[in-house]
VOGU-3710 file (C-alpha; in Angstrom, 3 decimals, decimal comma):
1> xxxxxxxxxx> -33,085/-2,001/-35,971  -30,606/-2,260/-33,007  -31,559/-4,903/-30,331  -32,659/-3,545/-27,332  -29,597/-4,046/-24,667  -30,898/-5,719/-21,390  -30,801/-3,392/-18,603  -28,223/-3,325/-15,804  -28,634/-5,167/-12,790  -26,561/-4,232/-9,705
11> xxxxxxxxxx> -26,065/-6,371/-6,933  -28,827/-5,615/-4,575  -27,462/-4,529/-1,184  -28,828/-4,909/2,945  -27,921/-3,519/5,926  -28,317/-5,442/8,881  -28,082/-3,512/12,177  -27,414/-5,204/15,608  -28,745/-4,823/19,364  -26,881/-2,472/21,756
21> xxxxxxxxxx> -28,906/-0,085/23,506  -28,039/4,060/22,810  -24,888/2,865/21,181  -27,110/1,985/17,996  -26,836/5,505/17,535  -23,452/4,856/15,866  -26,060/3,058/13,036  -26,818/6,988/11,809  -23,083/7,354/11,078  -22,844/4,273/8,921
31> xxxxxxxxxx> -26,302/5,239/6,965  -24,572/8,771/6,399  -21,444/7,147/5,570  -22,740/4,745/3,089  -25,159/7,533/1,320  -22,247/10,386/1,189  -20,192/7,114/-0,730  -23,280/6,706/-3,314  -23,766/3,009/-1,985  -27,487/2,086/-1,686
41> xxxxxxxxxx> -29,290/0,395/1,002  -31,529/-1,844/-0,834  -33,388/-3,616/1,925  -32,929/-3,719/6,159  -33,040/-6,245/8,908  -32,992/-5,157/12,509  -32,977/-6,390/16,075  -33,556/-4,113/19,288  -32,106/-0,823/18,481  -30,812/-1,628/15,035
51> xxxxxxxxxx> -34,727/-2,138/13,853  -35,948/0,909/15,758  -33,205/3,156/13,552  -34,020/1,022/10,570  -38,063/1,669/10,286  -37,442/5,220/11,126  -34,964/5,414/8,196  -36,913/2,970/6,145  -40,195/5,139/6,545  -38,361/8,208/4,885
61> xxxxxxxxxx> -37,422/10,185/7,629  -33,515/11,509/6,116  -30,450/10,254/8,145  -29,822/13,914/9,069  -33,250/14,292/10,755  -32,712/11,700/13,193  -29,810/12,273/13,910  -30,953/15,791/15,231  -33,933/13,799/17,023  -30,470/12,002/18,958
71> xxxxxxxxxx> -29,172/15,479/20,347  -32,841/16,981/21,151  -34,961/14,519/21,989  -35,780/14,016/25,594  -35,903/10,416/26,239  -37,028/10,569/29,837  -40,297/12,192/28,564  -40,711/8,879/26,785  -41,082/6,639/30,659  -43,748/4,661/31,689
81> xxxxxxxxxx> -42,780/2,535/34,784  -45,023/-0,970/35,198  -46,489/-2,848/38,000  -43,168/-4,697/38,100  -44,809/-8,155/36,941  -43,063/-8,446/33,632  -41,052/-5,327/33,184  -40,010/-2,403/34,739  -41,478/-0,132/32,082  -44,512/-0,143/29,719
91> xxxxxxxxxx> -43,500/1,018/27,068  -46,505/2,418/25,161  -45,009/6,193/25,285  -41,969/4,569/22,919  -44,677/2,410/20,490  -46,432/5,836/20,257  -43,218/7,796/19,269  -42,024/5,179/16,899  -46,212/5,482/15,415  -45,729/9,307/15,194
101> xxxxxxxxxx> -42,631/9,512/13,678  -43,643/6,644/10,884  -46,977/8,242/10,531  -48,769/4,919/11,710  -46,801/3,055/8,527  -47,061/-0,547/8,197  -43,483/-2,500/7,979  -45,156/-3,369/3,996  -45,758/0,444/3,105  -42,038/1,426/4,180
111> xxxxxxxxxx> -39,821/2,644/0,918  -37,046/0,243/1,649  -38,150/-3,106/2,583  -37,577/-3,985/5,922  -37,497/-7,102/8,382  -37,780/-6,496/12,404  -36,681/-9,640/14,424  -38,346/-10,664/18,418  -37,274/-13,473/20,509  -40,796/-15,475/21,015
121> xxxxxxxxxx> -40,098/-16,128/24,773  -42,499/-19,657/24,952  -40,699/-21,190/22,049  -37,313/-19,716/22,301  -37,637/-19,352/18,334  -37,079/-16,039/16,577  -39,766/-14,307/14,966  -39,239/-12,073/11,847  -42,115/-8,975/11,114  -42,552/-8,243/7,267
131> xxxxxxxxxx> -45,477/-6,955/7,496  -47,985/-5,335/10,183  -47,596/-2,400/11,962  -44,105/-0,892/12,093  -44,478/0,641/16,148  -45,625/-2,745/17,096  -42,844/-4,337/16,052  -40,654/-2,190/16,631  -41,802/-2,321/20,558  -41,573/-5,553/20,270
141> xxxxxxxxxx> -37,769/-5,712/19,060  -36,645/-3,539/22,013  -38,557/-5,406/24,496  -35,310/-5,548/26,642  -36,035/-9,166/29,299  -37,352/-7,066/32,892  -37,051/-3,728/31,421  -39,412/-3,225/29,059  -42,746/-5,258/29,306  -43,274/-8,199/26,786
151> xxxxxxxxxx> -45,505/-7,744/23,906  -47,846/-10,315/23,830  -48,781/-11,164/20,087  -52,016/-14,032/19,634  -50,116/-16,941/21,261  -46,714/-15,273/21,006  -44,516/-13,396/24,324  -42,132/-11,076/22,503  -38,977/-9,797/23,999  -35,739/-7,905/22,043
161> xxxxxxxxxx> -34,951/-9,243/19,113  -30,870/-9,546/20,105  -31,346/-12,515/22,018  -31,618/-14,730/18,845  -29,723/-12,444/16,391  -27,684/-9,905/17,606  -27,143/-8,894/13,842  -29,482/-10,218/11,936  -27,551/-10,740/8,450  -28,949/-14,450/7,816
171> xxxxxxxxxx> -32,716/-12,636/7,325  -31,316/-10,466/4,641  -30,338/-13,487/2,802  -33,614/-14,660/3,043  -34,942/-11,494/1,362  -32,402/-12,174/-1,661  -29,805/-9,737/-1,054  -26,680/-10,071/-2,598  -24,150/-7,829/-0,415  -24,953/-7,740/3,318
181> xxxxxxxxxx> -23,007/-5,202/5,637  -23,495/-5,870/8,927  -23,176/-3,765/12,161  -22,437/-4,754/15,403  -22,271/-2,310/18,247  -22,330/-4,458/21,087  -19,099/-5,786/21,758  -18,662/-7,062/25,326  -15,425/-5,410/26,098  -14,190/-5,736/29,977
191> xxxxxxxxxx> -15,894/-3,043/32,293  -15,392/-1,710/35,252  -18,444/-1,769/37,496  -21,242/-3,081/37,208  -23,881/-0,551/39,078  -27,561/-1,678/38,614  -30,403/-3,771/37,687  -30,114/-2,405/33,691  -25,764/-3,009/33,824  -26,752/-7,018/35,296
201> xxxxxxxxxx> -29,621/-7,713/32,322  -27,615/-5,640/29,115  -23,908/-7,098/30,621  -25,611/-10,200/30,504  -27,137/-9,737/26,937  -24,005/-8,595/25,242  -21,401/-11,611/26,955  -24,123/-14,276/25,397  -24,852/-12,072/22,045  -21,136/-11,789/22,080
211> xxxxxxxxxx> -20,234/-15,385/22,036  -23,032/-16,005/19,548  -22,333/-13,746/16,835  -18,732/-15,268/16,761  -20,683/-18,631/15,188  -22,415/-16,303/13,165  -20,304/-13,381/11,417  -19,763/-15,632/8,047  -23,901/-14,488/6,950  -22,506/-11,212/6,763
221> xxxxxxxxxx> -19,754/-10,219/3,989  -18,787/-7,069/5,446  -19,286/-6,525/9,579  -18,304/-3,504/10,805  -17,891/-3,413/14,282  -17,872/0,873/15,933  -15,005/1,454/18,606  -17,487/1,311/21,450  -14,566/1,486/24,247  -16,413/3,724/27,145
231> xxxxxxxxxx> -20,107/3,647/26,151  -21,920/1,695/27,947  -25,732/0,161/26,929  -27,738/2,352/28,585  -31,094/3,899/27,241  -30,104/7,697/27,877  -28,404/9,476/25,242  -25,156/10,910/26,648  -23,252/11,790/23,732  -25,009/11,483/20,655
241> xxxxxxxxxx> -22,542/12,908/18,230  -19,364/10,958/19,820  -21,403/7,397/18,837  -22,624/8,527/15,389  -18,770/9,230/14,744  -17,592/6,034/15,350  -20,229/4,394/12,528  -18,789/7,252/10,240  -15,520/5,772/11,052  -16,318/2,883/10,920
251> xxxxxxxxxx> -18,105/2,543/7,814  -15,446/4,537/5,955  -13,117/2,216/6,894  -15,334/-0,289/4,865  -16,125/1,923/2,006  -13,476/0,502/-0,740  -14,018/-3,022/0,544  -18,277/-2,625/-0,183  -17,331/-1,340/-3,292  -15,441/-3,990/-4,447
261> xxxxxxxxxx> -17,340/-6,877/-2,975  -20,041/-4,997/-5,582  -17,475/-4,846/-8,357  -16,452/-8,497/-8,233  -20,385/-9,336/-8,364  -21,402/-7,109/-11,367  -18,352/-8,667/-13,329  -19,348/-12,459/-12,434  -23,143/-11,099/-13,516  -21,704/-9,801/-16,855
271> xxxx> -19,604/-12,880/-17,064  -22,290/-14,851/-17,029  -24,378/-12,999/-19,693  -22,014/-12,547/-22,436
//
Protein backbone atom coordinates (compact mmCIF):
# COMPACT_ATOMS: atom_id res chain seq x y z
CA UNK A 1 0.00 0.00 0.00
CA UNK A 2 1.21 3.65 -0.45
CA UNK A 3 1.31 5.74 2.82
CA UNK A 4 -1.16 8.17 3.02
CA UNK A 5 0.72 11.75 2.38
CA UNK A 6 -0.18 14.29 5.19
CA UNK A 7 -2.26 16.98 3.91
CA UNK A 8 -1.12 20.52 3.11
CA UNK A 9 -1.17 23.14 5.52
CA UNK A 10 -1.01 26.79 4.35
CA UNK A 11 -0.14 29.50 6.45
CA UNK A 12 -3.33 30.72 7.89
CA UNK A 13 -3.88 34.40 7.06
CA UNK A 14 -5.83 37.75 9.07
CA UNK A 15 -6.79 40.89 8.15
CA UNK A 16 -6.77 43.45 10.60
CA UNK A 17 -8.65 46.66 9.69
CA UNK A 18 -8.09 50.05 11.48
CA UNK A 19 -10.36 53.09 12.77
CA UNK A 20 -11.00 56.05 10.42
CA UNK A 21 -14.43 57.01 10.01
CA UNK A 22 -16.04 56.78 6.03
CA UNK A 23 -12.49 56.37 4.90
CA UNK A 24 -12.77 52.57 6.08
CA UNK A 25 -14.52 52.33 2.99
CA UNK A 26 -11.11 51.98 1.28
CA UNK A 27 -11.24 48.35 3.49
CA UNK A 28 -13.80 47.04 0.45
CA UNK A 29 -10.98 47.71 -2.05
CA UNK A 30 -8.38 45.71 -0.20
CA UNK A 31 -11.03 42.66 0.45
CA UNK A 32 -11.65 42.85 -3.47
CA UNK A 33 -8.10 43.16 -4.06
CA UNK A 34 -6.97 40.32 -1.99
CA UNK A 35 -9.96 37.87 -3.33
CA UNK A 36 -9.41 38.87 -7.25
CA UNK A 37 -5.38 37.74 -6.17
CA UNK A 38 -6.77 34.20 -4.77
CA UNK A 39 -5.31 35.17 -1.21
CA UNK A 40 -7.67 34.09 1.63
CA UNK A 41 -8.78 35.90 4.60
CA UNK A 42 -8.64 33.33 7.19
CA UNK A 43 -9.76 35.18 10.28
CA UNK A 44 -10.53 39.29 11.09
CA UNK A 45 -9.88 41.75 13.83
CA UNK A 46 -11.48 45.16 13.76
CA UNK A 47 -11.73 48.45 15.58
CA UNK A 48 -14.40 51.30 14.80
CA UNK A 49 -15.03 51.15 11.18
CA UNK A 50 -12.62 48.39 10.32
CA UNK A 51 -14.95 45.86 12.59
CA UNK A 52 -18.21 47.27 11.24
CA UNK A 53 -16.85 46.26 7.42
CA UNK A 54 -15.38 43.13 8.89
CA UNK A 55 -18.75 41.43 10.51
CA UNK A 56 -20.61 42.52 7.50
CA UNK A 57 -18.04 40.69 5.31
CA UNK A 58 -17.50 38.01 7.87
CA UNK A 59 -21.38 37.26 8.00
CA UNK A 60 -21.34 36.45 4.14
CA UNK A 61 -22.56 39.40 2.68
CA UNK A 62 -19.97 39.43 -0.87
CA UNK A 63 -17.47 42.39 -1.06
CA UNK A 64 -19.41 43.57 -4.13
CA UNK A 65 -22.70 43.92 -2.18
CA UNK A 66 -21.43 46.32 0.18
CA UNK A 67 -19.77 48.05 -1.69
CA UNK A 68 -23.08 48.96 -3.60
CA UNK A 69 -24.66 49.50 0.05
CA UNK A 70 -21.51 52.51 0.06
CA UNK A 71 -22.97 54.36 -3.13
CA UNK A 72 -26.86 53.83 -2.15
CA UNK A 73 -27.24 53.78 1.18
CA UNK A 74 -28.56 56.83 2.87
CA UNK A 75 -26.70 57.30 5.99
CA UNK A 76 -28.64 60.25 7.31
CA UNK A 77 -31.72 57.93 7.49
CA UNK A 78 -29.58 56.04 9.97
CA UNK A 79 -29.61 59.46 12.88
CA UNK A 80 -30.74 59.41 16.17
CA UNK A 81 -29.61 62.59 18.07
CA UNK A 82 -29.35 62.08 22.21
CA UNK A 83 -30.13 64.11 25.18
CA UNK A 84 -26.54 65.36 24.88
CA UNK A 85 -25.42 63.60 28.29
CA UNK A 86 -23.01 61.14 26.81
CA UNK A 87 -23.21 61.52 23.09
CA UNK A 88 -24.58 63.42 20.53
CA UNK A 89 -26.30 60.47 18.88
CA UNK A 90 -27.94 57.18 20.00
CA UNK A 91 -27.12 55.10 17.89
CA UNK A 92 -29.70 52.27 17.96
CA UNK A 93 -30.83 53.02 14.13
CA UNK A 94 -26.92 51.87 13.23
CA UNK A 95 -27.02 48.57 15.88
CA UNK A 96 -30.31 47.81 14.02
CA UNK A 97 -28.76 48.10 10.46
CA UNK A 98 -25.65 46.25 11.37
CA UNK A 99 -28.59 43.37 13.06
CA UNK A 100 -30.43 43.43 9.67
CA UNK A 101 -27.78 43.14 7.46
CA UNK A 102 -26.08 40.10 9.68
CA UNK A 103 -29.45 38.61 10.12
CA UNK A 104 -29.17 38.98 14.05
CA UNK A 105 -25.70 36.67 13.74
CA UNK A 106 -23.67 36.18 16.71
CA UNK A 107 -19.74 37.22 16.28
CA UNK A 108 -19.39 32.88 16.97
CA UNK A 109 -21.86 31.93 14.01
CA UNK A 110 -19.92 34.29 11.45
CA UNK A 111 -18.06 32.08 8.50
CA UNK A 112 -14.74 33.70 9.09
CA UNK A 113 -13.85 34.09 12.61
CA UNK A 114 -13.82 37.39 13.78
CA UNK A 115 -12.60 39.63 16.82
CA UNK A 116 -14.29 43.30 17.42
CA UNK A 117 -12.15 45.50 19.83
CA UNK A 118 -13.91 48.60 22.49
CA UNK A 119 -12.02 50.86 24.65
CA UNK A 120 -13.64 50.01 28.30
CA UNK A 121 -13.77 53.75 29.32
CA UNK A 122 -13.55 52.96 33.52
CA UNK A 123 -10.47 50.87 33.10
CA UNK A 124 -8.85 52.36 30.12
CA UNK A 125 -8.21 48.55 29.08
CA UNK A 126 -9.27 47.20 25.70
CA UNK A 127 -11.88 44.77 25.40
CA UNK A 128 -11.94 42.11 22.58
CA UNK A 129 -15.75 40.47 21.48
CA UNK A 130 -15.45 36.74 20.24
CA UNK A 131 -18.48 35.93 20.84
CA UNK A 132 -22.09 37.58 21.53
CA UNK A 133 -24.02 39.45 19.37
CA UNK A 134 -22.31 40.87 16.28
CA UNK A 135 -24.62 44.55 16.19
CA UNK A 136 -23.75 44.94 19.76
CA UNK A 137 -20.41 44.93 19.29
CA UNK A 138 -20.18 46.31 16.50
CA UNK A 139 -22.06 49.56 18.15
CA UNK A 140 -19.89 49.29 20.56
CA UNK A 141 -16.58 49.53 18.33
CA UNK A 142 -17.84 52.74 16.66
CA UNK A 143 -18.87 54.32 19.78
CA UNK A 144 -16.92 57.49 18.62
CA UNK A 145 -16.06 59.61 22.55
CA UNK A 146 -19.30 62.54 22.41
CA UNK A 147 -20.64 61.36 19.22
CA UNK A 148 -22.07 58.32 19.55
CA UNK A 149 -23.46 57.30 23.06
CA UNK A 150 -21.42 54.68 25.13
CA UNK A 151 -22.58 51.20 25.31
CA UNK A 152 -22.81 50.23 28.64
CA UNK A 153 -21.98 46.38 28.96
CA UNK A 154 -22.61 44.71 32.93
CA UNK A 155 -19.90 46.84 34.62
CA UNK A 156 -18.24 47.87 31.36
CA UNK A 157 -18.61 51.81 29.42
CA UNK A 158 -17.67 51.03 25.83
CA UNK A 159 -16.45 53.59 23.43
CA UNK A 160 -14.58 52.98 19.69
CA UNK A 161 -12.38 50.50 19.66
CA UNK A 162 -9.38 52.89 17.91
CA UNK A 163 -8.52 54.43 21.01
CA UNK A 164 -6.53 51.32 22.20
CA UNK A 165 -5.77 49.77 18.76
CA UNK A 166 -6.06 51.70 15.88
CA UNK A 167 -5.21 48.41 13.90
CA UNK A 168 -5.67 45.76 15.80
CA UNK A 169 -2.94 43.19 14.35
CA UNK A 170 -1.62 42.00 17.96
CA UNK A 171 -5.41 40.23 18.43
CA UNK A 172 -4.90 38.29 15.30
CA UNK A 173 -1.86 36.85 16.77
CA UNK A 174 -3.71 35.87 19.56
CA UNK A 175 -6.12 33.90 17.34
CA UNK A 176 -2.96 31.98 15.80
CA UNK A 177 -2.61 33.54 12.56
CA UNK A 178 0.39 33.22 10.77
CA UNK A 179 0.37 36.23 8.10
CA UNK A 180 -1.32 39.42 9.33
CA UNK A 181 -1.99 42.35 6.76
CA UNK A 182 -2.88 45.22 8.33
CA UNK A 183 -4.78 48.41 7.21
CA UNK A 184 -4.53 51.67 8.36
CA UNK A 185 -6.64 54.44 6.96
CA UNK A 186 -6.20 57.02 9.39
CA UNK A 187 -3.15 58.77 8.85
CA UNK A 188 -3.05 62.22 10.47
CA UNK A 189 -1.79 64.15 7.56
CA UNK A 190 -1.74 68.21 8.05
CA UNK A 191 -5.26 69.82 7.35
CA UNK A 192 -6.49 72.79 6.69
CA UNK A 193 -9.39 73.78 8.92
CA UNK A 194 -10.65 72.47 11.43
CA UNK A 195 -14.66 73.33 11.26
CA UNK A 196 -16.65 71.54 14.07
CA UNK A 197 -17.31 69.60 17.09
CA UNK A 198 -16.79 66.01 14.90
CA UNK A 199 -13.18 67.69 13.05
CA UNK A 200 -11.96 68.61 17.16
CA UNK A 201 -12.90 64.78 18.59
CA UNK A 202 -11.72 62.57 15.08
CA UNK A 203 -8.47 65.27 14.59
CA UNK A 204 -7.89 64.47 17.99
CA UNK A 205 -8.33 60.60 17.62
CA UNK A 206 -6.17 60.18 14.60
CA UNK A 207 -2.89 62.64 16.01
CA UNK A 208 -2.94 60.14 19.28
CA UNK A 209 -3.87 56.81 17.12
CA UNK A 210 -1.23 58.19 14.87
CA UNK A 211 1.59 58.38 17.27
CA UNK A 212 0.53 55.04 18.72
CA UNK A 213 0.47 52.82 15.88
CA UNK A 214 4.12 54.01 15.13
CA UNK A 215 5.07 51.75 18.54
CA UNK A 216 2.94 49.30 17.14
CA UNK A 217 3.29 48.50 13.23
CA UNK A 218 5.97 45.50 13.96
CA UNK A 219 2.46 43.01 15.04
CA UNK A 220 1.63 43.43 11.60
CA UNK A 221 3.89 41.86 8.65
CA UNK A 222 2.36 43.64 5.92
CA UNK A 223 0.52 47.33 6.72
CA UNK A 224 -0.87 48.90 4.04
CA UNK A 225 -1.57 52.30 4.55
CA UNK A 226 -4.55 53.95 1.46
CA UNK A 227 -3.46 57.49 0.06
CA UNK A 228 -6.04 59.25 2.18
CA UNK A 229 -4.71 62.91 1.10
CA UNK A 230 -8.23 65.00 0.98
CA UNK A 231 -10.71 62.74 2.82
CA UNK A 232 -11.43 63.72 5.80
CA UNK A 233 -13.12 61.35 8.87
CA UNK A 234 -16.40 62.23 8.59
CA UNK A 235 -19.48 59.80 8.86
CA UNK A 236 -21.15 60.85 5.40
CA UNK A 237 -20.19 59.05 2.43
CA UNK A 238 -18.97 61.57 -0.17
CA UNK A 239 -17.24 59.56 -2.59
CA UNK A 240 -17.54 56.05 -2.10
CA UNK A 241 -15.84 54.71 -5.16
CA UNK A 242 -12.72 57.29 -4.95
CA UNK A 243 -11.89 55.55 -1.19
CA UNK A 244 -12.52 51.93 -2.24
CA UNK A 245 -9.84 52.73 -5.06
CA UNK A 246 -7.23 53.64 -2.98
CA UNK A 247 -7.47 50.02 -0.88
CA UNK A 248 -7.44 48.47 -4.50
CA UNK A 249 -4.31 50.37 -4.90
CA UNK A 250 -3.17 49.89 -2.17
CA UNK A 251 -3.47 46.34 -1.64
CA UNK A 252 -2.12 45.62 -5.13
CA UNK A 253 0.76 47.27 -4.31
CA UNK A 254 1.12 44.52 -1.55
CA UNK A 255 0.01 41.62 -3.57
CA UNK A 256 3.62 39.98 -4.51
CA UNK A 257 4.93 40.89 -1.07
CA UNK A 258 1.68 38.69 0.76
CA UNK A 259 2.49 36.17 -1.52
CA UNK A 260 5.81 35.70 -0.68
CA UNK A 261 5.67 36.32 3.03
CA UNK A 262 3.24 32.96 2.37
CA UNK A 263 5.86 31.30 0.21
CA UNK A 264 8.76 31.70 2.62
CA UNK A 265 6.31 30.13 5.41
CA UNK A 266 5.06 27.02 3.47
CA UNK A 267 8.83 26.25 2.61
CA UNK A 268 10.07 26.63 6.42
CA UNK A 269 6.69 24.29 7.14
CA UNK A 270 7.94 21.73 4.53
CA UNK A 271 11.41 22.21 5.82
CA UNK A 272 10.53 21.23 8.88
CA UNK A 273 8.59 18.04 7.90
CA UNK A 274 10.87 16.35 5.62
Amino acid sequence: MFARREAHVRPRIGLALGAGGVRGLAHLGVIETLEKADIPIDAIAGSSVGALIGVLYASGLPVGRLQELSRTLEWRRFVDVSAPRYGLLKGERFKALVRDLTRGKRLEDLAIPTAVIATDLKSGEMVVFTEGPADVAVRASIAIPGIFTPVFVEDKVLVDGGLVARVPAGVLRQMGVDVVIGVDVSPAPRVAEIRHIYDVLMRSLEIAGHHLIQCRNREADILMTPDMDGYRATVWVDDPEGLIETGRRAALAHVEVIRGKIRRLEAVTSDAKA
